[in-house]
mmCIF file of the N, C-alpha and C atoms, coordinates in Angstrom:
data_MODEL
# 
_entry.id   MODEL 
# 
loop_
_atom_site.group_PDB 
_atom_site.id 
_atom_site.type_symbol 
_atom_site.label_atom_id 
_atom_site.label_alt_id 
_atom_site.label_comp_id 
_atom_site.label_asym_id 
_atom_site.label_entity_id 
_atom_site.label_seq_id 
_atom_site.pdbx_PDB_ins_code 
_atom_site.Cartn_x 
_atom_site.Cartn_y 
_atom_site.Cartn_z 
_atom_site.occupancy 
_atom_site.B_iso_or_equiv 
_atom_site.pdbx_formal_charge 
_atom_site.auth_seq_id 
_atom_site.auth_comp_id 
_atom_site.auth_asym_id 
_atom_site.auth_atom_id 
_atom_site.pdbx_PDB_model_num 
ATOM 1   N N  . UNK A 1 1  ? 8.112   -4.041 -16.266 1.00 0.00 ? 1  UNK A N  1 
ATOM 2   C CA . UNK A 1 1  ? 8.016   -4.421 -14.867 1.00 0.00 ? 1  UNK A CA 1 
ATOM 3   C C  . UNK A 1 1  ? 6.873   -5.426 -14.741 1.00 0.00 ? 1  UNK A C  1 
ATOM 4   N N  . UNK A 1 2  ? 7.037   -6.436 -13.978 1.00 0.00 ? 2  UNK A N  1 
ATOM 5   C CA . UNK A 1 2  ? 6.235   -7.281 -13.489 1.00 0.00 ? 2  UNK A CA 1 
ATOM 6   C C  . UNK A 1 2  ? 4.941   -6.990 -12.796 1.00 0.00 ? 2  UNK A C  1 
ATOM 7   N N  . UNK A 1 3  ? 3.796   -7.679 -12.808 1.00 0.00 ? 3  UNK A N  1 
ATOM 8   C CA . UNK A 1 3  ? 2.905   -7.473 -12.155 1.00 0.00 ? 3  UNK A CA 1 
ATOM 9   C C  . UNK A 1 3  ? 3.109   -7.520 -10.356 1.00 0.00 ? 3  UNK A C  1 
ATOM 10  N N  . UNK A 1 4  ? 3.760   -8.451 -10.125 1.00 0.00 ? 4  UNK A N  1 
ATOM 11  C CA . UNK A 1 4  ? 4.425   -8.762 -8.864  1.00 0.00 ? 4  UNK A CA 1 
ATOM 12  C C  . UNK A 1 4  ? 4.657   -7.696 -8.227  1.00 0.00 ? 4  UNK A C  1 
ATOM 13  N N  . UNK A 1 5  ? 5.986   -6.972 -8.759  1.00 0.00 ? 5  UNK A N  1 
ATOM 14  C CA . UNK A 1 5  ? 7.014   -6.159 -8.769  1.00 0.00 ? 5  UNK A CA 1 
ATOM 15  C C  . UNK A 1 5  ? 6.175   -4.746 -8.508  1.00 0.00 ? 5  UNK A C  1 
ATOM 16  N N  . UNK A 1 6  ? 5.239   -4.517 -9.377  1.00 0.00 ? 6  UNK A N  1 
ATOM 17  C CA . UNK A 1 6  ? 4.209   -3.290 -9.475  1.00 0.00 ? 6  UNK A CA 1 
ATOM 18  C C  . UNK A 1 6  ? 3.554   -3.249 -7.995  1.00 0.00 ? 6  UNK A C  1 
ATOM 19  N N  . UNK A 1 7  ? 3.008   -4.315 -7.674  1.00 0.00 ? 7  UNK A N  1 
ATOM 20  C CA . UNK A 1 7  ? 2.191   -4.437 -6.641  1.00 0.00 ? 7  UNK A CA 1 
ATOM 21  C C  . UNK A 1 7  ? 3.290   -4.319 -5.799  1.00 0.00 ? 7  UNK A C  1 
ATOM 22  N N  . UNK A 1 8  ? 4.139   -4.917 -5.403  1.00 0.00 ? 8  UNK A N  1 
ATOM 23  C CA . UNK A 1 8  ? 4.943   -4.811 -4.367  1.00 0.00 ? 8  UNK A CA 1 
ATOM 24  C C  . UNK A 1 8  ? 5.361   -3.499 -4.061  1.00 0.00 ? 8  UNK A C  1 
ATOM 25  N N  . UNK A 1 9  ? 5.966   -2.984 -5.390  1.00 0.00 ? 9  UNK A N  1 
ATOM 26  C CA . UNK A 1 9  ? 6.109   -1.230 -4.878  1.00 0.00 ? 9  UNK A CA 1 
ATOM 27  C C  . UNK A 1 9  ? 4.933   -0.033 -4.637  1.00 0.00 ? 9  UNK A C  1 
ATOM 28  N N  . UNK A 1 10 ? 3.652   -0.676 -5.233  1.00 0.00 ? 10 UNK A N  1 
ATOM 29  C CA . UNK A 1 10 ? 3.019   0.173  -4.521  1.00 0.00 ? 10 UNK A CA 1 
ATOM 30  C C  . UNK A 1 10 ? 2.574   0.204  -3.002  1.00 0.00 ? 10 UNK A C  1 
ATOM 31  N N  . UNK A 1 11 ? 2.387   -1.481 -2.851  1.00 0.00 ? 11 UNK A N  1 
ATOM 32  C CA . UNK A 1 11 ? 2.393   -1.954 -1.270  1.00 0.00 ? 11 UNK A CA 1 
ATOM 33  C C  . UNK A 1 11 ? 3.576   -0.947 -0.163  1.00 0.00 ? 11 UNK A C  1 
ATOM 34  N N  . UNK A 1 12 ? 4.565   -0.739 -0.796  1.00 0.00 ? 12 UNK A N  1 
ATOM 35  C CA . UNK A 1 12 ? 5.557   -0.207 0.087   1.00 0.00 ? 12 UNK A CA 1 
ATOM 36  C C  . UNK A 1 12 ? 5.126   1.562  -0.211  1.00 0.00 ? 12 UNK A C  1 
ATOM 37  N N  . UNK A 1 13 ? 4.963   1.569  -1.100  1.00 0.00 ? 13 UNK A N  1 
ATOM 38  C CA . UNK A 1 13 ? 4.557   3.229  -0.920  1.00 0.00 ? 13 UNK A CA 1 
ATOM 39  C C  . UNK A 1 13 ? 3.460   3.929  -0.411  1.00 0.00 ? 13 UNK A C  1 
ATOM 40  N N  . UNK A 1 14 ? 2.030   2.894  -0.305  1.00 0.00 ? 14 UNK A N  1 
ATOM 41  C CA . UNK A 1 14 ? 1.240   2.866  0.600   1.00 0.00 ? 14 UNK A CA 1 
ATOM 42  C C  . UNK A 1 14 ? 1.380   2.371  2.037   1.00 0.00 ? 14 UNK A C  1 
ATOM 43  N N  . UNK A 1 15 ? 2.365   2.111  2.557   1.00 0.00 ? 15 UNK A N  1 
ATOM 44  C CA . UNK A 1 15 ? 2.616   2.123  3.672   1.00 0.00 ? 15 UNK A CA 1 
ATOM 45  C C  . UNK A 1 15 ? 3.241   3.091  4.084   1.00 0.00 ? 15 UNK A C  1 
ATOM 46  N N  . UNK A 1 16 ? 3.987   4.160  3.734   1.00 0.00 ? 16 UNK A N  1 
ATOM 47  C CA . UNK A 1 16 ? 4.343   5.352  3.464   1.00 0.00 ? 16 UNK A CA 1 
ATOM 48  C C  . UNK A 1 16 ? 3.433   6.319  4.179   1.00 0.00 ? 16 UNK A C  1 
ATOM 49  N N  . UNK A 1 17 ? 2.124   6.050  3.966   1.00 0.00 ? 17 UNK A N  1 
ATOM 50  C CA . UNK A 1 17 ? 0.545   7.274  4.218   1.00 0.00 ? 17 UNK A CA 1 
ATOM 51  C C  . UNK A 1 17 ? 0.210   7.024  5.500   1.00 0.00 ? 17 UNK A C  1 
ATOM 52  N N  . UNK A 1 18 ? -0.317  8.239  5.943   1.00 0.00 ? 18 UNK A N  1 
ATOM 53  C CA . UNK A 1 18 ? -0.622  8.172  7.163   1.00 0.00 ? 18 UNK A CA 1 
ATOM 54  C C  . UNK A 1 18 ? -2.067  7.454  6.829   1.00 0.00 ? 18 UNK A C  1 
ATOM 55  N N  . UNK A 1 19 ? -2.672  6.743  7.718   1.00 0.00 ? 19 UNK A N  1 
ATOM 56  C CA . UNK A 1 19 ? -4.060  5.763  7.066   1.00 0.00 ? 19 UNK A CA 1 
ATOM 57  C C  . UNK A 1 19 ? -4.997  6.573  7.614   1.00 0.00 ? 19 UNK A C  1 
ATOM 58  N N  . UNK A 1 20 ? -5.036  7.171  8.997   1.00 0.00 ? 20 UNK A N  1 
ATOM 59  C CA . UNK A 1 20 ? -5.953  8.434  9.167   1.00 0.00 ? 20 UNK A CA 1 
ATOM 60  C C  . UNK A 1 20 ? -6.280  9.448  8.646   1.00 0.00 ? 20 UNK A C  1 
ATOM 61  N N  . UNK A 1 21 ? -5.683  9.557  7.428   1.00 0.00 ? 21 UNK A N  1 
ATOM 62  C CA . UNK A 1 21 ? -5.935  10.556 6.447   1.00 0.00 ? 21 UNK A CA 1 
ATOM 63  C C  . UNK A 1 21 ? -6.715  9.942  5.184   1.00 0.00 ? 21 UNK A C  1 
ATOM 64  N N  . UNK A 1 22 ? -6.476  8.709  5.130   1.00 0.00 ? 22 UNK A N  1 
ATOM 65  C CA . UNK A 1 22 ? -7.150  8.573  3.514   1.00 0.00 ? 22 UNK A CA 1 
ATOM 66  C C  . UNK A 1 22 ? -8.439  7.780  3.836   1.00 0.00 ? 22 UNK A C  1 
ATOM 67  N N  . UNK A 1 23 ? -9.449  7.923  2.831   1.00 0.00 ? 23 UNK A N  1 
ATOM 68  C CA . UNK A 1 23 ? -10.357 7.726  2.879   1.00 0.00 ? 23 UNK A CA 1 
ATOM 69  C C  . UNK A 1 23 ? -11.045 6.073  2.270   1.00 0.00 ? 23 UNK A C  1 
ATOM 70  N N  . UNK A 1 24 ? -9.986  6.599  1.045   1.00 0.00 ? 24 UNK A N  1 
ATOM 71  C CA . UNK A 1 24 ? -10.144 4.762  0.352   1.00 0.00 ? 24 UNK A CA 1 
ATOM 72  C C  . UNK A 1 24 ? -8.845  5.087  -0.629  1.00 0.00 ? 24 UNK A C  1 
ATOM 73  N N  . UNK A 1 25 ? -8.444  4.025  -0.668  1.00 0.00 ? 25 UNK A N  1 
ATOM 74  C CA . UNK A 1 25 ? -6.696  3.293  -1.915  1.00 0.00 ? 25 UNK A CA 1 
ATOM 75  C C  . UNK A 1 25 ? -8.064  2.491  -3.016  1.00 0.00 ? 25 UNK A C  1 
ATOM 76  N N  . UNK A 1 26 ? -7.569  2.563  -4.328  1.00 0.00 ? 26 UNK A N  1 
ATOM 77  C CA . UNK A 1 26 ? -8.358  1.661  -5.076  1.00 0.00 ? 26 UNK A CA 1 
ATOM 78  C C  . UNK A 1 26 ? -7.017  1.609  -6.446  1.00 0.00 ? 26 UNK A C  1 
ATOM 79  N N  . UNK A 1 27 ? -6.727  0.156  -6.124  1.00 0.00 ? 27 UNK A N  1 
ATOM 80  C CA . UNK A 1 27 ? -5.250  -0.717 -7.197  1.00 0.00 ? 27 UNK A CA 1 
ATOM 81  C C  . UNK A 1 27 ? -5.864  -1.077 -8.225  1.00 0.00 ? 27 UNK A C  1 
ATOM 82  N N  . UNK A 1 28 ? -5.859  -0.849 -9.796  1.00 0.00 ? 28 UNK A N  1 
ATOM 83  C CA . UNK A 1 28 ? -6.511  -1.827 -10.737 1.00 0.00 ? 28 UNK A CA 1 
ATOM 84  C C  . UNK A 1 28 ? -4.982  -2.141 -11.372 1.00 0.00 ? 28 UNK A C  1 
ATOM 85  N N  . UNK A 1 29 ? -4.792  -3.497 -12.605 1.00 0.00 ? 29 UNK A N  1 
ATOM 86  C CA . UNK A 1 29 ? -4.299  -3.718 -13.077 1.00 0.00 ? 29 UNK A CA 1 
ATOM 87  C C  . UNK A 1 29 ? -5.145  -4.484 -14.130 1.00 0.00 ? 29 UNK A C  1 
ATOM 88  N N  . UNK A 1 30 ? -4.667  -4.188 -15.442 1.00 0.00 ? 30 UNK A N  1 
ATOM 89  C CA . UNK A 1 30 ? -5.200  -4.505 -16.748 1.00 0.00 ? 30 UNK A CA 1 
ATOM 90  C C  . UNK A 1 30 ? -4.635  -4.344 -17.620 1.00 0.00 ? 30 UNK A C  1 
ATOM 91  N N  . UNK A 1 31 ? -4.833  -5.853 -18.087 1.00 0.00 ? 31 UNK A N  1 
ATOM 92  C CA . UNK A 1 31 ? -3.894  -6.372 -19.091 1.00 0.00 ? 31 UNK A CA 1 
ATOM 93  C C  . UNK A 1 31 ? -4.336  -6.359 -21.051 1.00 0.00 ? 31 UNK A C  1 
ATOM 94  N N  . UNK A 1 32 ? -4.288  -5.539 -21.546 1.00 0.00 ? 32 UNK A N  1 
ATOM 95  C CA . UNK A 1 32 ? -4.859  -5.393 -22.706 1.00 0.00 ? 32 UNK A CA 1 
ATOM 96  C C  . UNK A 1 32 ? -3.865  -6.935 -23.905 1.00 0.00 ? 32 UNK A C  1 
ATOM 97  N N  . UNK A 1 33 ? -4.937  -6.814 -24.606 1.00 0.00 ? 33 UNK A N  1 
ATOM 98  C CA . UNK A 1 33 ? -4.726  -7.786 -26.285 1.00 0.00 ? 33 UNK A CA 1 
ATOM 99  C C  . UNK A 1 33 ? -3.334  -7.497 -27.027 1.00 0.00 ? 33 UNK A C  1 
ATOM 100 N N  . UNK A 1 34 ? -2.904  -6.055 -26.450 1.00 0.00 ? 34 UNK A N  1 
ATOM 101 C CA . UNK A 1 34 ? -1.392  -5.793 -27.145 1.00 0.00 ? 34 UNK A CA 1 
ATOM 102 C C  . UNK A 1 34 ? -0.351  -6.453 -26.382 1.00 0.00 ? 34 UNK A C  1 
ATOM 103 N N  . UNK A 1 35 ? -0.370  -6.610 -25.246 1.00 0.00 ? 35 UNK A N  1 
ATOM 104 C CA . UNK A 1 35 ? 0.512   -7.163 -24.046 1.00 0.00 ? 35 UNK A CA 1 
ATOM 105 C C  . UNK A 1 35 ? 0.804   -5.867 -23.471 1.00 0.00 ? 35 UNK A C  1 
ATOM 106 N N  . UNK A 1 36 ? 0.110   -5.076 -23.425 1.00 0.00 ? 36 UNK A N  1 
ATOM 107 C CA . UNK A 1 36 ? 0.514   -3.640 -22.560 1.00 0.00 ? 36 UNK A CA 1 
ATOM 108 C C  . UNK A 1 36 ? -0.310  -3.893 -21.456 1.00 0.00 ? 36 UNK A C  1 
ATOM 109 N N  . UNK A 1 37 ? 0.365   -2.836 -20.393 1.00 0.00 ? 37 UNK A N  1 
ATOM 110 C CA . UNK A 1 37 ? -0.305  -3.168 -18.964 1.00 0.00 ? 37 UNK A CA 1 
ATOM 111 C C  . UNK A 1 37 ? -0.883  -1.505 -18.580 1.00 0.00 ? 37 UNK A C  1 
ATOM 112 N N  . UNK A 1 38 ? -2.009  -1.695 -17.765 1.00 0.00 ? 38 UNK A N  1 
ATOM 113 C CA . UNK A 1 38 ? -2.085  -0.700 -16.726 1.00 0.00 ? 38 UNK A CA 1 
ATOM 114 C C  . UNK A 1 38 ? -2.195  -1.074 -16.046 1.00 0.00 ? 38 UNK A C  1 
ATOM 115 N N  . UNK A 1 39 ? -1.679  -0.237 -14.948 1.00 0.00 ? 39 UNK A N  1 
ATOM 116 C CA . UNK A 1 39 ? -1.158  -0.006 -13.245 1.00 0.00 ? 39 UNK A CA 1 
ATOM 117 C C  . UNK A 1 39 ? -1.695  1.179  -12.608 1.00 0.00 ? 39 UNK A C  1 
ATOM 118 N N  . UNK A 1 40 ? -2.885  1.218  -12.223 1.00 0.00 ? 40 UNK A N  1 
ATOM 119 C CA . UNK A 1 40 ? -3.384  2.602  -11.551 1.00 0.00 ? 40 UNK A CA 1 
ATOM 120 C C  . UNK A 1 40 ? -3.703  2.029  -9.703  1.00 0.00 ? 40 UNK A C  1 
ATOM 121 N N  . UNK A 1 41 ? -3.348  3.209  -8.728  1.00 0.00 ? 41 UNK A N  1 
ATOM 122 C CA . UNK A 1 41 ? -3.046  3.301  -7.678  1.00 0.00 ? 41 UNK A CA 1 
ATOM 123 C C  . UNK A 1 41 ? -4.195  4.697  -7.383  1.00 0.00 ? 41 UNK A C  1 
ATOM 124 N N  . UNK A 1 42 ? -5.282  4.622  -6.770  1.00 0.00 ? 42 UNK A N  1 
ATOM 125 C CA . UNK A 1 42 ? -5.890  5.996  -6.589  1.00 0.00 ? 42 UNK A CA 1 
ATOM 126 C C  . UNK A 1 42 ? -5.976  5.793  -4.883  1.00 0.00 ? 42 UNK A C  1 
ATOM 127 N N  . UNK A 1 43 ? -5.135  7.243  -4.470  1.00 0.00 ? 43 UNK A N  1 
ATOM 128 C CA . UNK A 1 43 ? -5.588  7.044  -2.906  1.00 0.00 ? 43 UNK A CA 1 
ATOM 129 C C  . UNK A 1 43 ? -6.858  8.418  -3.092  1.00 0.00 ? 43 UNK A C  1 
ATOM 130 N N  . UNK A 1 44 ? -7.754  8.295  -2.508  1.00 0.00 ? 44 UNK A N  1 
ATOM 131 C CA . UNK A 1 44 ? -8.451  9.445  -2.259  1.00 0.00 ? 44 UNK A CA 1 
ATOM 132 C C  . UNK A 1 44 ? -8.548  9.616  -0.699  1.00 0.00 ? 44 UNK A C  1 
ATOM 133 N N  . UNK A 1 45 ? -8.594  11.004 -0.559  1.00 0.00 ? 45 UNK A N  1 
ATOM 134 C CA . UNK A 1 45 ? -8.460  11.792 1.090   1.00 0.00 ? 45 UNK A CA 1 
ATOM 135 C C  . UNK A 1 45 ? -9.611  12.501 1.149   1.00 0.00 ? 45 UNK A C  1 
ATOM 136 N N  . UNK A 1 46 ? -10.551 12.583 2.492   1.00 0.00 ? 46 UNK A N  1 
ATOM 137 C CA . UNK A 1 46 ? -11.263 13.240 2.290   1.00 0.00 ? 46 UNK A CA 1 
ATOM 138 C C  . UNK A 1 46 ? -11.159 14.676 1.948   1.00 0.00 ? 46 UNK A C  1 
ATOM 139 N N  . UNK A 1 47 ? -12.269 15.165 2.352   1.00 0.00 ? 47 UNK A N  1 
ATOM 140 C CA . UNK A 1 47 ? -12.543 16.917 1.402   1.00 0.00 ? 47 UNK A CA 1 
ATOM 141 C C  . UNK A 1 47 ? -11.746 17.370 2.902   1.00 0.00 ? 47 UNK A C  1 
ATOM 142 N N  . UNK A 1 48 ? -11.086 18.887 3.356   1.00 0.00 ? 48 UNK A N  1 
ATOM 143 C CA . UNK A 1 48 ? -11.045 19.178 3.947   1.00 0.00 ? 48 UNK A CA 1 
ATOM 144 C C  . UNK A 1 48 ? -11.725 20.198 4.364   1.00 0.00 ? 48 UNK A C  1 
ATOM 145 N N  . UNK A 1 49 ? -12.170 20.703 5.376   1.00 0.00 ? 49 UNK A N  1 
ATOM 146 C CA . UNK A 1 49 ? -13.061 21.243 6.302   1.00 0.00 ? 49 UNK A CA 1 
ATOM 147 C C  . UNK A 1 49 ? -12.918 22.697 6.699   1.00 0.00 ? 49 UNK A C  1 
ATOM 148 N N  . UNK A 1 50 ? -12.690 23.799 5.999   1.00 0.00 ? 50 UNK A N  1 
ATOM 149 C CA . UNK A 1 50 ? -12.252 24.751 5.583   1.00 0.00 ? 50 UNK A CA 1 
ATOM 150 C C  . UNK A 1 50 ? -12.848 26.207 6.464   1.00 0.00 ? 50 UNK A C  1 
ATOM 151 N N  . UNK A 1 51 ? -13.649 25.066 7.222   1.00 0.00 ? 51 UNK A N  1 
ATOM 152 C CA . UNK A 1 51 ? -14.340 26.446 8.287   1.00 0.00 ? 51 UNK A CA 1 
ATOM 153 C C  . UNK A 1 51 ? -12.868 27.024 9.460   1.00 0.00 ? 51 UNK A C  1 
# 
């Protein structure tokens, strides 16, 4: 899959989230010396409030 293609579907699946819930989205993509890719997507939500 394309870099494009990657981004684009995560774009659509982060639109998906309610945005009042998350705290921060953080996208990396990295391209290693083999021609392999990573694609990481971290949404983090805050802690919840358990009182």
């Amino acid at each position: 899959m394309d870099n494009k293609k990657m981004l684009d579907t995560a774009i659509e699946m982060l639109q998906q989230l309610s945005i009042g819930d998350i705290e921060t989205v953080q996208i990396d993509n990295t391209n290693y010396d083999d021609d392999s890719v990573r694609f990481t997507v971290d949404v983090m939500y805050p802690a919840k409030d358990d009182k």
